[in-house]
C-alpha positions as CSV (number, residue, x, y, z in Angstrom):
1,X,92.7,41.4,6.4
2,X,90.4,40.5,3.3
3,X,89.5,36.5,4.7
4,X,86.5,36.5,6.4
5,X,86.2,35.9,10.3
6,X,85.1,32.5,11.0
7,X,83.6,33.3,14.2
8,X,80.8,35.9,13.0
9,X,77.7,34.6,13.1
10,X,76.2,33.8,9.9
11,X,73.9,36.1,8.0
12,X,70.0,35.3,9.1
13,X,68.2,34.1,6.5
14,X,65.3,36.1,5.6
15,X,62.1,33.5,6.5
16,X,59.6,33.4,3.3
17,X,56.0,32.7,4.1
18,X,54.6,29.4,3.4
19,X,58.8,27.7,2.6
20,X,60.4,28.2,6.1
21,X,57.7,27.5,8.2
22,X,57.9,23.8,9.1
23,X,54.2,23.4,8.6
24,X,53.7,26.2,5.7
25,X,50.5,27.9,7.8
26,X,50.4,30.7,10.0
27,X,51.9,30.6,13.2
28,X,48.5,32.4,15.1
29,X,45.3,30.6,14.8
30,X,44.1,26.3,15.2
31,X,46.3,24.1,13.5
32,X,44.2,20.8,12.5
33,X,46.3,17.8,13.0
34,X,43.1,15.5,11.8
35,X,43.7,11.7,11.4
36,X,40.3,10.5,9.6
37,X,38.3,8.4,11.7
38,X,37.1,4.9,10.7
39,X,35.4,3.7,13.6
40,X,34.1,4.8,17.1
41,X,33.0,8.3,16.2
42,X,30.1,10.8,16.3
43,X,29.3,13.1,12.9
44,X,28.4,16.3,14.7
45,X,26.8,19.4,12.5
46,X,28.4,22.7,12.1
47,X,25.2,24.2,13.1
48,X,25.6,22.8,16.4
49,X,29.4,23.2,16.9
50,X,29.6,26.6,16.0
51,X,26.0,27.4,17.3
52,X,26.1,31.2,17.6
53,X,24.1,31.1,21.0
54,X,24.0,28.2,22.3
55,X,26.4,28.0,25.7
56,X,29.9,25.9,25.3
57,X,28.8,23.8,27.9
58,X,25.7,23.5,25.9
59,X,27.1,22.5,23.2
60,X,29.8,19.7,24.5
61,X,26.4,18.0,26.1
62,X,24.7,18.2,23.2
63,X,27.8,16.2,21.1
64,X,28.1,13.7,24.5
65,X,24.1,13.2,24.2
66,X,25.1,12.6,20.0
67,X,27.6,10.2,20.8
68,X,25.8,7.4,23.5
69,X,24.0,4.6,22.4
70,X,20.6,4.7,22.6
71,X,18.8,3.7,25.7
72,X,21.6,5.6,27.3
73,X,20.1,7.3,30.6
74,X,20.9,11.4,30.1
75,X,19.0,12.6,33.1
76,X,20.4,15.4,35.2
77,X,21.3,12.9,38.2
78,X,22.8,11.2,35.5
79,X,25.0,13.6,33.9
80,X,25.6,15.5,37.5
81,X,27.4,12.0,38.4
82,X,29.3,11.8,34.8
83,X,30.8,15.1,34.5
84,X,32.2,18.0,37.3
85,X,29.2,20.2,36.1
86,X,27.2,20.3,39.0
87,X,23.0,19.7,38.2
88,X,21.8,23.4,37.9
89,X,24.3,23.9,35.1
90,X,23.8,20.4,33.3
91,X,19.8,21.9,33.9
92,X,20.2,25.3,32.3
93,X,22.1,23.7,29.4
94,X,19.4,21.0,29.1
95,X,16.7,24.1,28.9
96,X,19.1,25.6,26.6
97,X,18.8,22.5,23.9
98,X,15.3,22.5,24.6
99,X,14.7,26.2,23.4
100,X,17.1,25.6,20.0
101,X,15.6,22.2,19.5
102,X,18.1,19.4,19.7
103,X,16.4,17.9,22.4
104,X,12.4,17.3,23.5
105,X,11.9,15.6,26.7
106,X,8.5,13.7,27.1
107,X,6.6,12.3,30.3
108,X,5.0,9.0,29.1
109,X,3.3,6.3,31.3
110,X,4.7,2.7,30.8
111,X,2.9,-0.6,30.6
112,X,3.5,-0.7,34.4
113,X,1.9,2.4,35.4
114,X,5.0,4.0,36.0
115,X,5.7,7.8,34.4
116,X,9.2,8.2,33.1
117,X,10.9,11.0,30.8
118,X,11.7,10.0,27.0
119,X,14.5,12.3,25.7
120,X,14.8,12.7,22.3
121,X,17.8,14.1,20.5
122,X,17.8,16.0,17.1
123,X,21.2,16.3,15.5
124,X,19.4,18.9,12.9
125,X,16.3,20.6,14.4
126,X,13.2,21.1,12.0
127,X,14.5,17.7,10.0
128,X,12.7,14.3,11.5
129,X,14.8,11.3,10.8
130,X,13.5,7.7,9.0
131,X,13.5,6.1,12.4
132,X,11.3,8.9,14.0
133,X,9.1,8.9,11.4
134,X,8.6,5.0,12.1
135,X,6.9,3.2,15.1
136,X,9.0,3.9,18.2
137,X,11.6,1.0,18.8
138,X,11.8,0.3,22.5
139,X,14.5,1.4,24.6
140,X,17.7,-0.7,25.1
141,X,19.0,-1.7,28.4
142,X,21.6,0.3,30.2
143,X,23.0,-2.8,32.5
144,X,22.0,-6.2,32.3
145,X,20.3,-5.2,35.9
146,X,17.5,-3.2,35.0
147,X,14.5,-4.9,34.0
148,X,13.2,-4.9,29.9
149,X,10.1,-2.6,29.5
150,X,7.1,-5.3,29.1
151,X,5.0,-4.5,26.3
152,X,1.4,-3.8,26.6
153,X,-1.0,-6.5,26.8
154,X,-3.0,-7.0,23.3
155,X,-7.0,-5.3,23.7
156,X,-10.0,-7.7,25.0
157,X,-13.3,-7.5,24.2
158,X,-15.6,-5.3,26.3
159,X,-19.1,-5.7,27.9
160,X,-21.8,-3.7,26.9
161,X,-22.0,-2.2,30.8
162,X,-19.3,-2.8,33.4
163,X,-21.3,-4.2,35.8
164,X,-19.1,-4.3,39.3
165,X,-20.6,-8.0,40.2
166,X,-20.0,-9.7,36.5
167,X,-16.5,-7.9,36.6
168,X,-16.1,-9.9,39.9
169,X,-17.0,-12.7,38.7
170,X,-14.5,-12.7,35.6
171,X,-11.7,-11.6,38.0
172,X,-12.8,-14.8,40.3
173,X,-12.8,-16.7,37.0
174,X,-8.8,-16.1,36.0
175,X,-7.7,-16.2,39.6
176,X,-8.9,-20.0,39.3
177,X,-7.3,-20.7,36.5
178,X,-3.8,-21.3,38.2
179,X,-5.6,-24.5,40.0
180,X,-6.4,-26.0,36.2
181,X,-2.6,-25.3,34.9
182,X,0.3,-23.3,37.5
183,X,1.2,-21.9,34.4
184,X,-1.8,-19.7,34.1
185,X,-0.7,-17.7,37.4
186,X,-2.0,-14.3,36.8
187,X,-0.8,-11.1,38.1
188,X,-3.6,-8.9,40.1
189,X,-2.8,-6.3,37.0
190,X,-3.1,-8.9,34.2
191,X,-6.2,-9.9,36.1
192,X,-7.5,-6.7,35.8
193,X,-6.5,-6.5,32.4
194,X,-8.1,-9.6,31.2
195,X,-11.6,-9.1,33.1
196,X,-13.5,-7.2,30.6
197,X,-13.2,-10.1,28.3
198,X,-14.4,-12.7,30.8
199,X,-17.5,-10.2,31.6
200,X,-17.6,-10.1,27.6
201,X,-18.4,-13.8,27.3
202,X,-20.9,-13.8,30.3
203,X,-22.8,-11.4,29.0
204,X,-23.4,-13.7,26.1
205,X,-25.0,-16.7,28.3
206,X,-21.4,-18.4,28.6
207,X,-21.5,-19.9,32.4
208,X,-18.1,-19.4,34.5
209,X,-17.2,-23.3,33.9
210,X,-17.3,-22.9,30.1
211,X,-14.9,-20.0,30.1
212,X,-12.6,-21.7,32.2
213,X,-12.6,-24.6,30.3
214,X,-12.6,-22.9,27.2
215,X,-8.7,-20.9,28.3
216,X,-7.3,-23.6,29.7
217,X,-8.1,-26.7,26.9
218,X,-5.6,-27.6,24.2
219,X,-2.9,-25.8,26.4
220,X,0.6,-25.5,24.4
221,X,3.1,-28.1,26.0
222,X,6.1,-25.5,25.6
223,X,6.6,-22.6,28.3
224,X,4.2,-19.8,28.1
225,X,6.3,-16.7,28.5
226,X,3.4,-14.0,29.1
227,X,0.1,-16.3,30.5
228,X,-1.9,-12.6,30.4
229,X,-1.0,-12.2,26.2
230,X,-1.8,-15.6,25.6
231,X,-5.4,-15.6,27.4
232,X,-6.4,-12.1,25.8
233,X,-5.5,-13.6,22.6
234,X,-8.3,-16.7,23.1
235,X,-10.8,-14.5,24.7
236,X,-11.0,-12.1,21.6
237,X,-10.2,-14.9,19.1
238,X,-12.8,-17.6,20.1
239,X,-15.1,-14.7,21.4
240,X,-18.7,-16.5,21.2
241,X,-21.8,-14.5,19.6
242,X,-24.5,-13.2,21.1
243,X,-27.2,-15.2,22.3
244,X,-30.6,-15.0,20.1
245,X,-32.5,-12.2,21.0
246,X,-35.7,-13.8,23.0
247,X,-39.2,-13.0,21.3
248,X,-41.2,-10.9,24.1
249,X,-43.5,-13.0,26.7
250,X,-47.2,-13.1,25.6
251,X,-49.4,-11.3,27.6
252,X,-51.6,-12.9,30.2
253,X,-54.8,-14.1,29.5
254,X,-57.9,-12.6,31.3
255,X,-59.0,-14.2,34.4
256,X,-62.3,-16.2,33.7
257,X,-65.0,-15.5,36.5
258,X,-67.5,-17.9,38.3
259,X,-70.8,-18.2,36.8
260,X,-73.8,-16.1,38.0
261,X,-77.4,-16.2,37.7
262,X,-79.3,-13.4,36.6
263,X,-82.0,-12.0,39.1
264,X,-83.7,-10.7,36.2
265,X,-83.7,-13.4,33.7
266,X,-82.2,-16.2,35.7
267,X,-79.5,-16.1,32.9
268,X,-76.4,-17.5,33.1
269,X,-73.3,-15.1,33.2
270,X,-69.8,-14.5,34.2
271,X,-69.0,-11.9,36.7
272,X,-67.3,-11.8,39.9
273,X,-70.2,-10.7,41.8
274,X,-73.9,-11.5,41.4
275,X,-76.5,-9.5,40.0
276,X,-78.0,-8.7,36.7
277,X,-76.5,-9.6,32.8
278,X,-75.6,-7.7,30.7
279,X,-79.0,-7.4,28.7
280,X,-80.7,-6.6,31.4
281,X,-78.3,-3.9,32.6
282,X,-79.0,-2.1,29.4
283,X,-82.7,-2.7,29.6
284,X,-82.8,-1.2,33.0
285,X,-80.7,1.6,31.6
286,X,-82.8,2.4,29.0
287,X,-86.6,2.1,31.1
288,X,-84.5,4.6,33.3
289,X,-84.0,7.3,30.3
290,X,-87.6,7.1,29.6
291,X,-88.7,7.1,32.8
């Protein structure tokens, strides 16, 4: 009666916090599982993560904006076709970044003429970053389709007044320049471009045939990859001077009239019509006051 039953269950053990649990934390609450990462990820702030009003939806674009390369389009179209989110929400959350200051969204005119939207992130609003602070890098290609942006041509000299027929004549100048070397085919925006430095040297007594021959001599054998850079580069660099200024015309001498005789005197004298000299004008003049 004293041995023990082998078939009652065994006494529970009492669990102690921190030694039975298999991971020694609390059951309620995250548990981080991290692995540290060593390559392919994205430092993302506190501030941001745990942003106090900023939207959760908000917030997750902000970290996939973070995380692309850039160059990466992040339009709403974009996005709209990315995630399930449909555009008014990836809009709203956009705004939202906007008011807090992880993004600005700029409308700037390229070399083209086109307007496109430049989006910049800020991973810490209120703190601009070394390559911000620098010249603006140009923007990567997304796909191997889509055109690199052209940079803008360098500045050619201008004429003191844009006159509309010496413009012409400059614009007439490049278009002939293809005939003198195919390689000098010119773009009607290049053209326009370039003009004010043709107009620039004909202003200055430079005839049409000495411009052309003065872009189109000593031409570099190898490709030209942009024509329009490589012309506004002679035009300002071998830019003549001004011509002399031209001392003013002399004035023109006094017409000489035919001789006359006197019908007082019978004196000879210049006039262009006859009658008396000039002595006997005065004579006259004087008999007159007395008279």
């Amino acid at each position: 009666m004293d041995s023990e039953n082998p078939s009652a269950p065994a006494r529970a053990q009492s669990r102690i916090r921190g030694k039975n649990h298999p991971d020694g934390h609390r059951t309620a609450g995250v548990v981080h599982d991290h692995v540290r990462h060593t390559e392919n990820f994205t430092v993302i702030g506190n501030d941001l993560a745990q942003h106090p009003e900023l939207s959760l939806l908000a917030i997750g674009l902000a970290c996939h904006i973070q995380s692309v390369r850039p160059g990466t389009a992040v339009d709403i179209k974009t996005l709209a076709a990315r995630f399930p989110e449909g555009p008014t929400r990836i809009a709203a959350a956009l705004r939202e970044l906007e008011t807090h200051g992880y993004l600005r969204r700029t409308r700037e005119r390229t070399a083209t003429g086109r307007i496109v939207t430049r989006t910049i992130s800020c991973n810490r609003p209120g703190h601009r970053g070394a390559r911000e602070q620098t010249t603006p890098r140009p923007a990567r290609r997304t796909s191997p389709e889509e055109p690199a942006p052209r940079k803008r041509l360098p500045a050619v000299p201008q004429p003191s007044r844009p006159w509309t027929a010496l413009l012409q004549t400059a614009v007439d100048v490049l278009s002939g320049l293809r005939r003198e070397d195919p390689r000098l085919l010119l773009s009607a925006t290049d053209a326009e471009h370039l003009a004010p430095g043709v107009a620039a040297w004909l202003e200055r007594d430079v005839t049409p045939t000495a411009v052309r021959h003065a872009l189109t001599e000593n031409l570099p054998h190898e490709p030209l990859i942009r024509p329009a850079a490589f012309l506004a580069h002679r035009l300002t660099a071998q830019l003549p001077p001004p011509p002399p200024l031209r001392p003013p015309a002399p004035p023109a001498p006094e017409p000489r009239h035919r001789l006359q005789t006197c019908e007082g005197c019978d004196r000879a004298f210049r006039s262009p019509t006859p009658g008396h000299c000039r002595d006997c004008r005065s004579a006259q003049h004087v008999a007159g006051r007395l008279a």
